[in-house]
C-alpha positions in Angstrom: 0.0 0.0 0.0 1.5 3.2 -0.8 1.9 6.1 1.6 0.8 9.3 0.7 3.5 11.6 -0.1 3.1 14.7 1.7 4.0 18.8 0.5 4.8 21.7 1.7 3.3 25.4 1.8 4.0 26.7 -1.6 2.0 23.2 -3.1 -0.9 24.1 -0.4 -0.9 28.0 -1.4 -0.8 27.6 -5.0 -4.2 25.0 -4.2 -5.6 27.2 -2.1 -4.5 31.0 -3.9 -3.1 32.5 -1.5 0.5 32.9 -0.1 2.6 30.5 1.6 2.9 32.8 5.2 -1.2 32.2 5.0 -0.9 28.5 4.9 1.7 28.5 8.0 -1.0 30.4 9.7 -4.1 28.4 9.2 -2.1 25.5 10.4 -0.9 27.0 13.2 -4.4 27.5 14.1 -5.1 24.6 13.6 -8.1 25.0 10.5 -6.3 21.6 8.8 -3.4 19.5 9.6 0.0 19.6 9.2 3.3 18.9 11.4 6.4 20.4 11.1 9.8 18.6 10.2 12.5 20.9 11.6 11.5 24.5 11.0 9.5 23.2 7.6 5.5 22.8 7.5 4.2 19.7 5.8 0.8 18.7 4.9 -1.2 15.9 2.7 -3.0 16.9 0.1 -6.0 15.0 1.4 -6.3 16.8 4.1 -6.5 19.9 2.1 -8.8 18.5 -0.3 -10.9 18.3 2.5 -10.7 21.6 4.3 -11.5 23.0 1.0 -14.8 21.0 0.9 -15.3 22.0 4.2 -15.0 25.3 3.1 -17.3 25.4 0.1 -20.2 23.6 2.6 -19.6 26.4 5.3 -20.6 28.8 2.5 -23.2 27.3 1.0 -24.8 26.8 4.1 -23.7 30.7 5.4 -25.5 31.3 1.7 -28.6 29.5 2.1 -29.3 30.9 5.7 -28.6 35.0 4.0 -31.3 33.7 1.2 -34.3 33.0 3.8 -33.6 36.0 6.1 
């Protein structure tokens, strides 16, 4: 079974479109995982995938709840 390879901040800001120092901050507080080898964030692109689906959910629902207001 093969491991997922995991990537670092400029992969997960160039997926996300924004820049890398954003990335370091969202996983500092702790809005997806990621762990740190030495000084250098790391991250699987799964996880990522996911917060973004997460994301697109939050604001559908944040969309739907402005539409019957």
């Amino acid at each position: 079974m093969a491991t997922e390879k995991p990537i670092g901040t400029k992969e997960v800001a160039e997926m996300l479109g924004v820049i890398p120092r954003t990335v370091v901050r969202l996983a500092e507080r702790g809005e997806f995982p990621g762990f740190k080898v030495g000084d250098v964030w790391r991250f699987y692109r799964s996880d990522i995938e996911a917060y973004i689906q997460r994301q697109i959910e939050r604001a559908r629902q944040s969309n739907e709840q402005e539409g019957k207001e």
